[in-house]
C-alpha positions in Angstrom: 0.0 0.0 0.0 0.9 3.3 -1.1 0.7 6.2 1.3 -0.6 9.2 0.1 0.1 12.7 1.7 -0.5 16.4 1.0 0.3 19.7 1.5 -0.9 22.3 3.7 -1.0 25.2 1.3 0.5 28.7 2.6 -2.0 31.2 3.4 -4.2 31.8 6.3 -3.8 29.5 9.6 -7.5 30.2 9.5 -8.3 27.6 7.0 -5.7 24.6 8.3 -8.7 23.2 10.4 -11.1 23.0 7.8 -8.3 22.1 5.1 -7.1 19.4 7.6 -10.5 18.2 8.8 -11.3 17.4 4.9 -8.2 16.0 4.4 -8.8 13.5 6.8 -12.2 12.7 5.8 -11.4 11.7 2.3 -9.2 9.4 3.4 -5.5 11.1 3.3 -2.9 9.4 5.3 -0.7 12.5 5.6 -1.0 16.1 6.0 2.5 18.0 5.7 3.8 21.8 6.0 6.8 23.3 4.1 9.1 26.2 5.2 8.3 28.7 2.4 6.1 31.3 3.7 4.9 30.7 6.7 6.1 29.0 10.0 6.0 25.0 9.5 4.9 23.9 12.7 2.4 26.1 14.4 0.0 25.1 11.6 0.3 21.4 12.6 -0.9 22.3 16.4 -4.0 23.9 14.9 -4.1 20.4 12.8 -3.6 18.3 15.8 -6.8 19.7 17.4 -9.3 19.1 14.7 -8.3 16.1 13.4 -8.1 11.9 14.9 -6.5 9.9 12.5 -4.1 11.8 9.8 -0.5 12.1 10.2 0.9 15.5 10.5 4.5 16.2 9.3 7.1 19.0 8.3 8.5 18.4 5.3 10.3 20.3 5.4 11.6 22.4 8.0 14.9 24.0 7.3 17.9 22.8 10.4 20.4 25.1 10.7 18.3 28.1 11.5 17.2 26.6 15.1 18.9 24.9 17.5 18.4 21.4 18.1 17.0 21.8 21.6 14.3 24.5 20.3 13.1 21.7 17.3 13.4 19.2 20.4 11.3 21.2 22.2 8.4 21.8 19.4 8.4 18.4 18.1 8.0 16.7 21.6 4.9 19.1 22.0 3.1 17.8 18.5 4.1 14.4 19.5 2.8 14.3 22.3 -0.4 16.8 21.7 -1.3 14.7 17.9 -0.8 11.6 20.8 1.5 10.0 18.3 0.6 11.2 14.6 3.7 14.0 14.8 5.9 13.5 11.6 9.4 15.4 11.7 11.1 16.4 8.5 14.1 18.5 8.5 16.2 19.6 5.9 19.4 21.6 5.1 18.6 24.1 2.2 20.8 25.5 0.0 23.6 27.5 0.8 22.0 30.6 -0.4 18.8 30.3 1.6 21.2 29.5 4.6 22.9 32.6 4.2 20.8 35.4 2.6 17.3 34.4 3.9 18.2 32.8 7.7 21.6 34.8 8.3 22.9 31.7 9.2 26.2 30.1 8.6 26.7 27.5 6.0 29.2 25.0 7.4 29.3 21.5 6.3 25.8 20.9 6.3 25.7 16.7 6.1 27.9 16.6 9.0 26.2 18.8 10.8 23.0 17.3 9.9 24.1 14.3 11.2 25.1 16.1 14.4 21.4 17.3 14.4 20.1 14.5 14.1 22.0 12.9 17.0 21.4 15.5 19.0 18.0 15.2 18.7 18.2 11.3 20.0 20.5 12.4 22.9 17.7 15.5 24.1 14.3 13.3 23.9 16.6 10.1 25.5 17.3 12.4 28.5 13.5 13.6 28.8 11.8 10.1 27.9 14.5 7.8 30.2 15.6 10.3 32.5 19.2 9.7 31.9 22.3 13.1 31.9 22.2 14.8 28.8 25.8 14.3 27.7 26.3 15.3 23.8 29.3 16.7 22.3 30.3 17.3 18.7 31.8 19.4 16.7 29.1 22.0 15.5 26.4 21.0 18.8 27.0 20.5 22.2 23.9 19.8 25.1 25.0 19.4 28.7 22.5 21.7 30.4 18.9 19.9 31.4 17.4 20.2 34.6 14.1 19.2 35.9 12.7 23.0 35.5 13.2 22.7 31.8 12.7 19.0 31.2 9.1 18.1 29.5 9.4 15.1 31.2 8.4 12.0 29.4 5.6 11.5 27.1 3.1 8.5 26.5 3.7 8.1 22.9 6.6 6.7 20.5 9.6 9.5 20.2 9.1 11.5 17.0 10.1 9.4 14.0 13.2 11.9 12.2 12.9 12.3 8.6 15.5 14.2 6.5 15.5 15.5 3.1 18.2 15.2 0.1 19.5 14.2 -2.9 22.9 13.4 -3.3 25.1 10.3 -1.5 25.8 11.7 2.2 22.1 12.3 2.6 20.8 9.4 1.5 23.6 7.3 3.8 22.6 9.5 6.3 18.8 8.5 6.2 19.5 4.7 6.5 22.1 5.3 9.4 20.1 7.2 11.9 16.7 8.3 10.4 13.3 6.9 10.7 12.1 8.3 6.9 14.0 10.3 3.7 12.0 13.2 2.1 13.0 12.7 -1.5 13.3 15.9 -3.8 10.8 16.5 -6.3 13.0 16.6 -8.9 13.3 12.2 -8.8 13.0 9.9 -10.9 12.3 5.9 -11.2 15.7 5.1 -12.3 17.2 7.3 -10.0 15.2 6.0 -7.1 16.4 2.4 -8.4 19.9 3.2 -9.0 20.7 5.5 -6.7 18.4 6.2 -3.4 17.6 3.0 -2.6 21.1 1.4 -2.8 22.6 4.3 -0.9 20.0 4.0 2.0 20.5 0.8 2.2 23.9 0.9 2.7 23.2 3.7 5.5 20.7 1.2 7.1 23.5 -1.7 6.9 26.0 0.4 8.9 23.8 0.4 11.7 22.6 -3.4 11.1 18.8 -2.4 10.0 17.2 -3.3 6.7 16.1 -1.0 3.4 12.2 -1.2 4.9 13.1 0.0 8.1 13.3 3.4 6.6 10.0 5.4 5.0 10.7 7.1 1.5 8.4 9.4 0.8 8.2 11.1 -2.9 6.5 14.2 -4.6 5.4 13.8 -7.7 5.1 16.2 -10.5 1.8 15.9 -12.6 0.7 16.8 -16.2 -3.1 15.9 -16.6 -6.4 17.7 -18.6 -9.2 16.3 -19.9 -7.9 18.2 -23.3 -4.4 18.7 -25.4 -5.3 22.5 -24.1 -5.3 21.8 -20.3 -2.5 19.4 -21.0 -0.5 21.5 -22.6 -1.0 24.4 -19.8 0.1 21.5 -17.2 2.9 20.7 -19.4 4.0 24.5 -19.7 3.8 24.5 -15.7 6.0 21.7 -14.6 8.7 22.4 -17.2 9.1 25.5 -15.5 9.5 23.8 -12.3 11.7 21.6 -13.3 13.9 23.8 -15.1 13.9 26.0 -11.1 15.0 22.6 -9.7 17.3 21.6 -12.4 19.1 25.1 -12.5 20.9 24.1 -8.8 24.2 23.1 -8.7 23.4 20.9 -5.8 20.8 18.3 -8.1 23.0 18.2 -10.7 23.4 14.4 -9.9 20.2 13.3 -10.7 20.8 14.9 -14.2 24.1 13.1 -14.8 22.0 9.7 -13.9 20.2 10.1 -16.8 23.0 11.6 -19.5 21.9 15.2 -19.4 25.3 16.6 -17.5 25.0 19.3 -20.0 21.2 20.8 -18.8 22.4 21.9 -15.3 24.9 24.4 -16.3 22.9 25.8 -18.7 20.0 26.1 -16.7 22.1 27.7 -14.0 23.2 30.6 -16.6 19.5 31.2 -17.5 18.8 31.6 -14.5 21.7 33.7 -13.2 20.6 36.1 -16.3 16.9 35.8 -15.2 15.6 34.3 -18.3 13.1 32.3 -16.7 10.8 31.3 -20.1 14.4 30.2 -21.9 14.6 27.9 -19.1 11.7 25.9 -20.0 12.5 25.5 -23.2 15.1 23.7 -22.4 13.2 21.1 -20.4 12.6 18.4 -23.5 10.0 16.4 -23.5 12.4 13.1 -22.8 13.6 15.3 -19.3 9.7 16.2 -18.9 8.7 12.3 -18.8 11.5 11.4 -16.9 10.2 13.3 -13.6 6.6 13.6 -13.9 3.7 11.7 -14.6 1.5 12.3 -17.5 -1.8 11.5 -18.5 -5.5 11.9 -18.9 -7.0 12.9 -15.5 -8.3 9.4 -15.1 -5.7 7.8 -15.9 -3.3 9.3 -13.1 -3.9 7.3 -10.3 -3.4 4.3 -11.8 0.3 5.7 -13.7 1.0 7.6 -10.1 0.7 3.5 -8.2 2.6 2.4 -11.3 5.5 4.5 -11.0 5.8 4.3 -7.2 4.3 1.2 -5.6 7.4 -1.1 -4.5 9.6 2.0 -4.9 8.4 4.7 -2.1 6.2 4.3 1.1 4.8 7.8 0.9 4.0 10.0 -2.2 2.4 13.4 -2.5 1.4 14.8 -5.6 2.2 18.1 -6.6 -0.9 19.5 -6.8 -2.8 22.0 -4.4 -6.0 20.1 -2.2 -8.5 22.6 -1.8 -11.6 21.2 0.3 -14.4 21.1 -1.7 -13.0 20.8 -4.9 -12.6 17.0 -6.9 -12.8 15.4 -3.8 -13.9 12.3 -6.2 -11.1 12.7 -7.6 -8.7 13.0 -4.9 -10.7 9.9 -3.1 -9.9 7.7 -6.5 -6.3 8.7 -6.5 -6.2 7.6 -2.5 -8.5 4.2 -3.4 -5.6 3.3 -6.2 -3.0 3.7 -3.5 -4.3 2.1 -1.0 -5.0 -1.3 -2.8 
């Protein structure tokens, strides 16, 4: 069985309850935040208190820009309040987000993920067992936890730890020490085969745990209309995104999996130059099919199982859920899934 989640869109916190409340109803197993304009965890509390069943997840929120102890704190919270549904997905962004948009410092960030990560076990040990908080490394160090500022234990599992990436540190990282690995939306089956899997798998190894114990969860870029017309718009839309995603040095990898070394770099200098539409040109329609599923509107639940089922655990398509609007629809794609 297929998970499938979706995303809380940015706007009012107003509309979470009702967006999550619906969500649940039809039948989604996941309701997740992003860090773009908005916080990515307050929403979830509001979440939490109208809703039973769903999941509720960050994915994702950027590290670096808050100590370990502060996500500690906030994630032991929603655990705890969401009595167990409390997904937490952290990620490192891009240097340039790090440094221009956070004013924080960019310092080898899969180390110090790692370091986060750890840190995170050592905090909720000390509040869940009781034992001293004792953790040193190189970029965190907790020593400091007396009963004043210890939540104490709670009555639910920890908060499972899922991390985003791409390239080979991550994805060793993931099987070593995480509970789930976001994948990036710009994926693809064969790099998923060739690539994510293997990798995590060796990560899992070196702790002595197997592939399954870690969740994968994958967006999935969509091109659907009941028409060449609304196709066509779709098609115009996703290049675009994919051209955004494929313009950063960092993702050149999963480009080079597939031959195309050549489209990063030039998709970099478009955008350094700000010619956004010349960008999307150069998305072909091989690179288009590659990361995105295409097809009638029917027949996308069916292609979306297809291209995931035995692959992922989790997949989210990218596509806004608006309550009240094809909720047939959305309760198809869910059915297909779930069988």
């Amino acid at each position: 069985m297929l998970k499938l989640d979706t995303v809380l869109l940015p706007g009012s916190i107003a509309k979470v309850a009702e967006t999550a409340r619906a969500a649940e109803r039809l039948g989604f197993d996941g309701l997740m935040t992003a860090e773009t304009s908005h916080d990515p965890f307050l929403p979830l509390m509001v979440a939490a208190e109208h809703t039973e069943r769903i999941e509720l997840g960050t994915s994702i929120a950027v590290a670096f820009p808050r100590s370990p102890m502060i996500t500690a704190h906030t994630a032991w919270d929603l655990q705890d309040y969401s009595k167990g549904r409390f997904l937490l997905g952290v990620g490192t962004q891009v240097k340039g987000h790090n440094e221009k948009r956070f004013s924080v410092p960019w310092v080898s960030p899969g180390p110090r993920l790692r370091e986060l990560v750890e840190s995170l076990h050592a905090i909720w040990t000390c509040w869940q067992d009781g034992k001293r908080l004792a953790y040193t490394g190189k970029y965190y160090q907790f020593s400091l936890m007396t009963p004043f500022f210890s939540p104490g234990p709670i009555r639910t599992r920890r908060p499972p730890i899922y991390i985003a990436g791409v390239n080979e540190y991550m994805c060793r990282l993931a099987g070593e020490l995480c509970d789930g690995f976001h994948l990036h939306p710009l994926n693809s089956t064969k790099y998923i085969d060739e690539v994510i899997r293997p990798l995590v798998a060796e990560g899992a190894a070196n702790t002595h745990r197997e592939l399954s114990a870690i969740t994968l969860a994958a967006p999935c870029f969509v091109v659907m209309g009941k028409d060449d017309a609304e196709r066509e718009a779709a098609s115009s839309a996703v290049r675009q995104q994919i051209a955004f995603y494929a313009s950063t040095r960092t993702y050149r990898a999963v480009l080079e999996a597939h031959g195309w070394s050549e489209l990063g770099p030039k998709l970099h200098e478009c955008s350094q130059k700000g010619a956004w539409d010349e960008m999307a040109g150069l998305v072909t329609d091989d690179v288009l099919d590659a990361f995105s599923v295409i097809g009638r509107r029917e027949e996308i639940p069916g292609l979306v199982k297809k291209r995931f089922d035995g692959r992922v655990q989790r997949v989210s398509l990218y596509l806004p859920f608006v309550p009240g609007t094809d909720e047939d629809w959305w309760q198809e794609v869910i059915r297909t899934l779930h069988a």
